[in-house]
C-alpha positions in Angstrom: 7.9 18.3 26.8 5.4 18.9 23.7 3.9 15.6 24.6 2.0 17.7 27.2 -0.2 19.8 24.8 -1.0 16.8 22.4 -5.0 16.8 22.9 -5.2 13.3 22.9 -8.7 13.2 22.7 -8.7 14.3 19.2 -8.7 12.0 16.8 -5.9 12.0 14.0 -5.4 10.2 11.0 -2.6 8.4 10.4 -1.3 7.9 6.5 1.7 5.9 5.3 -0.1 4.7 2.0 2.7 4.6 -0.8 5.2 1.6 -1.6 8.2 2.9 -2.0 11.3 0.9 -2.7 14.4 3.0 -0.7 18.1 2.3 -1.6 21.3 1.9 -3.8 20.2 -0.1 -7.1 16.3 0.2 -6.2 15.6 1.6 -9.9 16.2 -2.1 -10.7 12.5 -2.7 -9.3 11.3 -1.3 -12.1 11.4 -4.8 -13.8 9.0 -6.1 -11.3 7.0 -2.6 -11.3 6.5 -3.1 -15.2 5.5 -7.0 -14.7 3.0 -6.0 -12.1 1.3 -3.3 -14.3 0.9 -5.7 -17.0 -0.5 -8.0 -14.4 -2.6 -5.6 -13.8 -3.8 -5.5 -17.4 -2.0 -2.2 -18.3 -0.2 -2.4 -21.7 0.0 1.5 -22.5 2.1 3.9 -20.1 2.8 7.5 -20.4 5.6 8.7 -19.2 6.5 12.5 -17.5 9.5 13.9 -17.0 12.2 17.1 -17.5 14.1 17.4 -20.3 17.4 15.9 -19.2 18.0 14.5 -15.7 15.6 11.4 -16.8 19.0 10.5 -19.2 21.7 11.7 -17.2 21.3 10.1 -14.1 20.8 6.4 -15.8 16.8 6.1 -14.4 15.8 6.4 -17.8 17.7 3.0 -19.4 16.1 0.6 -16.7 13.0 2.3 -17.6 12.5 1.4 -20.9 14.4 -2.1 -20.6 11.3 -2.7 -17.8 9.0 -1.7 -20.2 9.8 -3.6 -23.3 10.7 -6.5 -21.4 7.0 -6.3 -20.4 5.7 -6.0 -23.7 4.5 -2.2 -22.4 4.0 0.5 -25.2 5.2 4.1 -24.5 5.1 8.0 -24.9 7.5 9.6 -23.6 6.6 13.5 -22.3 9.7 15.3 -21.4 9.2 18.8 -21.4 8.2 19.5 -18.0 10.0 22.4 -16.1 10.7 23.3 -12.6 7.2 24.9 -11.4 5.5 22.5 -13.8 2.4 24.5 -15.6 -1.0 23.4 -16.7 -0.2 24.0 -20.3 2.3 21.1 -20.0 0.6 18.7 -18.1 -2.2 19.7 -20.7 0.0 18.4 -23.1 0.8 15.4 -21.6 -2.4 14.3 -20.8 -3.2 14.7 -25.0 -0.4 12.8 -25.6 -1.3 10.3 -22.8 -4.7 9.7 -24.2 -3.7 9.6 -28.2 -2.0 6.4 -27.3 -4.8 5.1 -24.5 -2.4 5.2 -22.0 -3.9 2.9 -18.6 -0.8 4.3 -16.4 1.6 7.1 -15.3 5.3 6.9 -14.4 7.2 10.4 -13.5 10.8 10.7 -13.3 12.5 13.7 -11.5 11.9 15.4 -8.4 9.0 17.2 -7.4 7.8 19.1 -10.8 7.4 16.2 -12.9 5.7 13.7 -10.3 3.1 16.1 -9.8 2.4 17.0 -13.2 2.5 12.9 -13.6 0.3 12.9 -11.0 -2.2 15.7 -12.8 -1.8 13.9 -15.7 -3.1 10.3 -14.1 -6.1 12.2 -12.3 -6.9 13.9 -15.9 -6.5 10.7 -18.0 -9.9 9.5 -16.1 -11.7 12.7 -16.9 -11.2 13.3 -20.4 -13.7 16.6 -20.2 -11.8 18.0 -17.9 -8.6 20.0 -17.8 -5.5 21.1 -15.7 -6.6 24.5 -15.3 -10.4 23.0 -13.6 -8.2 20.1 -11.7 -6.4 23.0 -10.3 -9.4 25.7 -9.7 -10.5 23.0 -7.7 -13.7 23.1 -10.3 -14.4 19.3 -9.5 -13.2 17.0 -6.6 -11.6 13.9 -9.0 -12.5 10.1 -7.0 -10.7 8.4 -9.4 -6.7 8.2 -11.4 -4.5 6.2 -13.4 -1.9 4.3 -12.0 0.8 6.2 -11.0 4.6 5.0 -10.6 7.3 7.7 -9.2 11.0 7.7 -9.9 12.4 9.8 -7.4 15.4 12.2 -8.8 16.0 14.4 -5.9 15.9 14.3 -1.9 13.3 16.9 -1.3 10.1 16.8 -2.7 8.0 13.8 -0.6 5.9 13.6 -3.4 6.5 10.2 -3.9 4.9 9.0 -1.0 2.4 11.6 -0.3 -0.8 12.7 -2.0 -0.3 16.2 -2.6 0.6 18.1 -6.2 1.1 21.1 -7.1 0.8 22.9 -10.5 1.5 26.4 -11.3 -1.5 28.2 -13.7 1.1 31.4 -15.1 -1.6 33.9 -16.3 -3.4 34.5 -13.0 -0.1 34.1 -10.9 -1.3 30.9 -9.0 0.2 28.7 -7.9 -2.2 25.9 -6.2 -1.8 22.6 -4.3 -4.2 19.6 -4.6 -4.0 17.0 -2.4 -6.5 13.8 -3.2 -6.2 10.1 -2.1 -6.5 8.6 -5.6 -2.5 10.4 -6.4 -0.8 8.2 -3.9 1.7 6.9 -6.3 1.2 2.9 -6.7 5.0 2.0 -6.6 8.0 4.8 -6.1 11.3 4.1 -6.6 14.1 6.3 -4.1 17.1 5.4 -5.4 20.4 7.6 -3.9 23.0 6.6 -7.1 20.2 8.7 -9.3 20.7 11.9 -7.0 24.7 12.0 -6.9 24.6 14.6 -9.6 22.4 17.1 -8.5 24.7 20.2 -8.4 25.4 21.9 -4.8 22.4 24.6 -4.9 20.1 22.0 -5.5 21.5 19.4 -3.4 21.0 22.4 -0.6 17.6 23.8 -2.0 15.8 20.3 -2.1 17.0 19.0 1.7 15.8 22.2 3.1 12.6 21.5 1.3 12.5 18.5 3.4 13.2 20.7 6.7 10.1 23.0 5.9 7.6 20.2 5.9 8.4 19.2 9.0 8.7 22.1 10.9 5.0 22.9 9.0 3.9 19.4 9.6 4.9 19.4 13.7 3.2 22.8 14.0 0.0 23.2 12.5 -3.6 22.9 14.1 -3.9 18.9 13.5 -0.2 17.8 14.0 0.2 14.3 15.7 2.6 12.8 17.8 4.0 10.7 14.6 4.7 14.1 12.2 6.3 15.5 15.1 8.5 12.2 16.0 9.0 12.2 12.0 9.8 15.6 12.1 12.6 15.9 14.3 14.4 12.6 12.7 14.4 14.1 9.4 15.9 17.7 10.7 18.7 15.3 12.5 19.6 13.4 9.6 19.5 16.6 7.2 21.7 18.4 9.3 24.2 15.6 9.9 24.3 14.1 6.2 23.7 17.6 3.9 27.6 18.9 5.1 28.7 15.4 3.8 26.6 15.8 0.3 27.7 18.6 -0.1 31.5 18.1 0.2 31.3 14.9 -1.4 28.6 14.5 -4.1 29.7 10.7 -4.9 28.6 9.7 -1.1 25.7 7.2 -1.2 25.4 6.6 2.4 24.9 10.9 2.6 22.9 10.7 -0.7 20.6 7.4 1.2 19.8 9.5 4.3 19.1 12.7 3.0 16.8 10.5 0.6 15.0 8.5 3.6 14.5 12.0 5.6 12.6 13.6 2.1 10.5 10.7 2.0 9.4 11.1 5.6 9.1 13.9 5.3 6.5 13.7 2.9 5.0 11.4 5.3 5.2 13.8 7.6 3.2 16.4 6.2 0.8 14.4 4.3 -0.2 13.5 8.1 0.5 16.7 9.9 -0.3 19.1 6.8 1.5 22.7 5.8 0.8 26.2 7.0 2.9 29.2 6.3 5.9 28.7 4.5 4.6 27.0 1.8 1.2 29.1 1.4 3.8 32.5 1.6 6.3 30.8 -0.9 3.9 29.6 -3.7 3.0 33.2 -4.6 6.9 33.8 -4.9 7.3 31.0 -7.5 4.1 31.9 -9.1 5.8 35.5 -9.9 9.0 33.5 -10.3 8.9 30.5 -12.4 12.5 30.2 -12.2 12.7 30.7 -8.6 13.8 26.9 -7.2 10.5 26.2 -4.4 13.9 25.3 -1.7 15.6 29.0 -1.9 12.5 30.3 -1.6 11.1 28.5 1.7 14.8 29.1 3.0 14.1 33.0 2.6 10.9 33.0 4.4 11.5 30.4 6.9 13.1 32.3 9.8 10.6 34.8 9.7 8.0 32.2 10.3 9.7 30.1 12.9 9.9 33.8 14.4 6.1 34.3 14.8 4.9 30.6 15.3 7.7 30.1 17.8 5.3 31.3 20.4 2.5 29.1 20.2 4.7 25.8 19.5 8.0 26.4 21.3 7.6 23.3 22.7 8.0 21.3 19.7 9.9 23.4 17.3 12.6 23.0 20.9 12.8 19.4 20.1 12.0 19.4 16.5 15.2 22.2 15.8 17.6 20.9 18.3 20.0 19.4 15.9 20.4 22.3 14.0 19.6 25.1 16.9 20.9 23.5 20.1 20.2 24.2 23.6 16.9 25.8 23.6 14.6 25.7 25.9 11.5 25.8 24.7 10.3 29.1 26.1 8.4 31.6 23.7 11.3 34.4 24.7 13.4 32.3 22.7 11.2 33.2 18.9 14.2 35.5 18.0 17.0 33.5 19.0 15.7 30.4 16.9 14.9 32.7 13.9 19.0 33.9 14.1 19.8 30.5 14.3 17.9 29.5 11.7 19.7 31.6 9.7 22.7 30.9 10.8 22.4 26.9 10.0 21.1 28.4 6.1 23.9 30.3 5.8 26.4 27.3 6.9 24.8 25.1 3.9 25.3 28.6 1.4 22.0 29.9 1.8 22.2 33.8 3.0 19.6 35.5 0.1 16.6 37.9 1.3 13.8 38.6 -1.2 15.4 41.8 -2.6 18.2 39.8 -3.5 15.6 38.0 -6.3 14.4 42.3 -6.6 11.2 41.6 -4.6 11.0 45.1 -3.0 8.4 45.9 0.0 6.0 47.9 -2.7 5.2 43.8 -4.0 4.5 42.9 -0.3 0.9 43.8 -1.3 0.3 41.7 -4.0 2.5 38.9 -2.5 -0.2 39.0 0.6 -3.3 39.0 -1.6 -1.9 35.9 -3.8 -1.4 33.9 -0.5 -4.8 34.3 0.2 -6.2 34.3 -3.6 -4.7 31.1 -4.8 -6.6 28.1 -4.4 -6.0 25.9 -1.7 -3.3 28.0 -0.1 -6.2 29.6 2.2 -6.5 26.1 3.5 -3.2 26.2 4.6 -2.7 29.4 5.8 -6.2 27.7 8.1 -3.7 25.1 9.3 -1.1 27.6 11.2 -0.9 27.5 14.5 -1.7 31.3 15.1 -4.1 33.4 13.3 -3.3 34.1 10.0 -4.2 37.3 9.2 -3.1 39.9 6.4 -1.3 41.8 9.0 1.0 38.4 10.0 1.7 37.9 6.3 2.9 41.0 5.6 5.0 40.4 8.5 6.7 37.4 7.3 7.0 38.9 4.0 8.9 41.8 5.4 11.0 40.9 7.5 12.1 38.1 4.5 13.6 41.5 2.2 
């Protein structure tokens, strides 16, 4: 059992540091959300979002019903796009301050909560911008408020304290992850997700999956990410079949909800390694690559050379969607064949070359992994060394 090779001397930090409000009708909590922020003294919000699932799944009426109820002024910022950039949550943040905005809210999934949670960290440093915040040219200790309305089951964002913001000119595509971005208040509400089409509904829940096998593998993993971990695979692989065959199913839309969330948990806790320092540079490139097909592409070929070192865990952690292994480092292959066989069940069979990444790119791919800021701290955080020569790997045998 992977309990054995827990160094229990070690000593881990546990974080479960967000309130979030899980379940059918919870966007109704943003009436007692808005009263507490003007408890609180705030009278001025900004708030961030995309430019249409904010209206279309109904998150955006209780919104401002909360607000004016409150007496809370406004400005509304809807132009962020998937890969959020720091031109827009430049933007935001001007709009944010014309109006002396004292909070944040972001409605969608993981692209506007983090530029919402850029934007809250760059409202208390008006001298600063996106691009320093993610140069990691200053270590911020202090943010706005931040309230996050959940709009997809994938991200973890909501109850984590992690970003990330794409900067398009130098191809980066960095994470931040500081205490001060812990949202105050999130709402996870399944009736705002039943209209996420079927790519996404896959793309966002296999989001969730690559945290946790990160999370349960890397150098500081605890016995919580891992226990985390393998409950969020098991409720993934039982409920995404249902989502996807019926997109109206709450109790499908609830669970697959509850696993993102711990799974943002999870890795806020156990951290990321591979996957997601291998996939920013992708979506960097890419901007209209979805962050969920692109982990999906790559992830076999990680499980394949980490399975080694953490057999043990990924045994337990995969079980529901890889049965019957055994957890003996033979088995690396095997589990990277049945990882793709579980994708391709949920529609998920693309390589690289099918977005016309070609091996020639492998090169550049490998040098933005370890260029980008912050992603050298994760590719730190695998459980093997994590060398050009393994990159290149992964990246290859992903065409």
């Amino acid at each position: 059992m992977w309990e054995n090779i827990i160094r229990i001397n070690e000593i881990r930090e546990i974080r479960v540091k967000s309130n979030v409000y899980l379940g059918v009708g919870a966007i109704k909590k943003m009436y007692d959300i808005a009263k507490e922020l003007k408890n609180r003294g705030i009278s001025k919000v900004i708030v961030v979002t995309g430019q249409g699932a904010y209206i279309k799944t109904g998150a955006w009426s209780y919104v401002v019903e909360a607000l004016k109820e409150s007496g809370i002024q406004y400005e509304l910022y809807n132009k962020v796009m998937p890969n959020p950039t720091v031109q827009q949550v430049d933007e935001a943040v001007k709009l944010g301050m014309r109006i002396g905005a004292e909070a944040v809210i972001g409605i969608g999934g993981g692209s506007p909560i983090d530029a919402a949670k850029s934007v809250a960290i760059l409202l208390e440093y008006p001298d600063k911008n996106a691009r320093d915040l993610y140069e990691l040219k200053f270590t911020p200790s202090k943010a706005a408020p931040i309230v996050a309305i959940n709009l997809t089951h994938g991200t973890g964002t909501e109850a984590n304290r992690f970003a990330v913001v794409s900067i398009l000119e130098k191809e980066y595509k960095p994470a931040i992850a500081y205490d001060v971005i812990y949202p105050l208040y999130s709402i996870d509400d399944p009736q705002l997700m039943t209209k996420l089409p079927p790519n996404q509904t896959t793309y966002v829940s296999v989001d969730a999956i690559n945290h946790v096998i990160e999370a349960s593998t890397t150098k500081v993993t605890n016995p919580f990410s891992i226990m985390l971990a393998k409950e969020t695979v098991r409720l993934v692989a039982k409920y995404l079949p249902q989502a996807l065959a019926n997109p109206e199913d709450l109790t499908a839309r609830y669970y697959l909800t509850y696993a993102s969330m711990i799974a943002g948990v999870c890795f806020d806790n156990g951290l990321l390694h591979f996957t997601h320092a291998l996939e920013h540079p992708l979506s960097a490139i890419r901007p209209d690559l979805s962050h969920g097909l692109g982990l999906s592409i790559i992830l076999p070929a990680v499980v394949k050379q980490i399975y080694p070192a953490t057999a043990e865990i990924l045994a337990d952690v995969l079980s529901p969607i890889v049965p019957s292994l055994q957890g003996n480092a033979t088995e690396a292959e095997a589990v990277s064949k049945g990882i793709e066989k579980w994708l391709a069940s949920v529609g998920i069979d693309s390589k690289l070359s099918d977005l016309g990444f070609k091996k020639d790119d492998v090169p550049k791919l490998t040098d933005l992994a370890f260029n980008t800021p912050s992603l050298d701290l994760l590719l730190s955080m695998a459980p093997i060394v994590a060398d050009r020569h393994t990159v290149e790997v992964i990246y290859t045998d992903s065409l």
